[in-house]
C-alpha positions in Angstrom: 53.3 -29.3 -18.5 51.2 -31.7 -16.7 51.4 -29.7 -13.5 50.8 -26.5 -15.1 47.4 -28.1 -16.5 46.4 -30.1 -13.5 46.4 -26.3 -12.3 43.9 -25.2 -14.6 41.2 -28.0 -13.6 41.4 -30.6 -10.8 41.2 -33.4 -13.0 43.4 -35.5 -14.4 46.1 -33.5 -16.7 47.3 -36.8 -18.5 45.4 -36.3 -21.8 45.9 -32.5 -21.8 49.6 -33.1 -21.6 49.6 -35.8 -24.5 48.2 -33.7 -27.2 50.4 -31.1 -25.7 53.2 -33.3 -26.5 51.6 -34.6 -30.2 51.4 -31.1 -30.8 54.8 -30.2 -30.3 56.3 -33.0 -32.1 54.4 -32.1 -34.9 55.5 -28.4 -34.8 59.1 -29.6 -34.5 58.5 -32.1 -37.8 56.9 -29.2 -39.6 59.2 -26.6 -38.7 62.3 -28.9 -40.2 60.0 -29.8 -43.4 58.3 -26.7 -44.2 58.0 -23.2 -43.0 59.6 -22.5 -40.0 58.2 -19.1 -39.6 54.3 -20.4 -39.9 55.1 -23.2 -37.1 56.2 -20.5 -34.6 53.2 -18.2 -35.8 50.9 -20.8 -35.6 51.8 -23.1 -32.6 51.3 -20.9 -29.9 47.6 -20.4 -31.0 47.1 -24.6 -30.6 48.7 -24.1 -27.3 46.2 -21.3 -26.2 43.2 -23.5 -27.8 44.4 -26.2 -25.8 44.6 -24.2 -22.5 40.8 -22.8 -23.1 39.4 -26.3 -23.8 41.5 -27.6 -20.4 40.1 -24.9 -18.6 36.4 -25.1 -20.1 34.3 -25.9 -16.6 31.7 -28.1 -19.6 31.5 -31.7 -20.0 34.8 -33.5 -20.4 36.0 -35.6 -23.3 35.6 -39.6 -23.0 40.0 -39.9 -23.1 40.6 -43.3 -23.4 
């Protein structure tokens, strides 16, 4: 994942690839404890969200 984001934007793909990561881990939680139809609907709409805001030329965030 991190290469595929390092890709999108020369810089470092560390943070990008750790809310990747939270992300998923919370879909797999949710899709066990809830709905597992709504996880599959709505993760891949985080995922694009998070590819637009890796790929947005703007400022960057302050990661830690």
């Amino acid at each position: 994942m991190r290469d595929l984001l390092t890709r999108i934007r020369a810089t470092r793909a560390d943070p990008a690839t750790q809310h990747f990561v939270m992300m998923r881990d919370g879909a797999m939680a949710a899709g066990c404890l809830f709905d597992p139809a709504l996880v599959r609907e709505t993760f891949p709409h985080g995922v694009d969200d998070l590819l637009r805001a890796h790929a947005d030329p703007g400022p960057t965030h302050a990661w830690p």
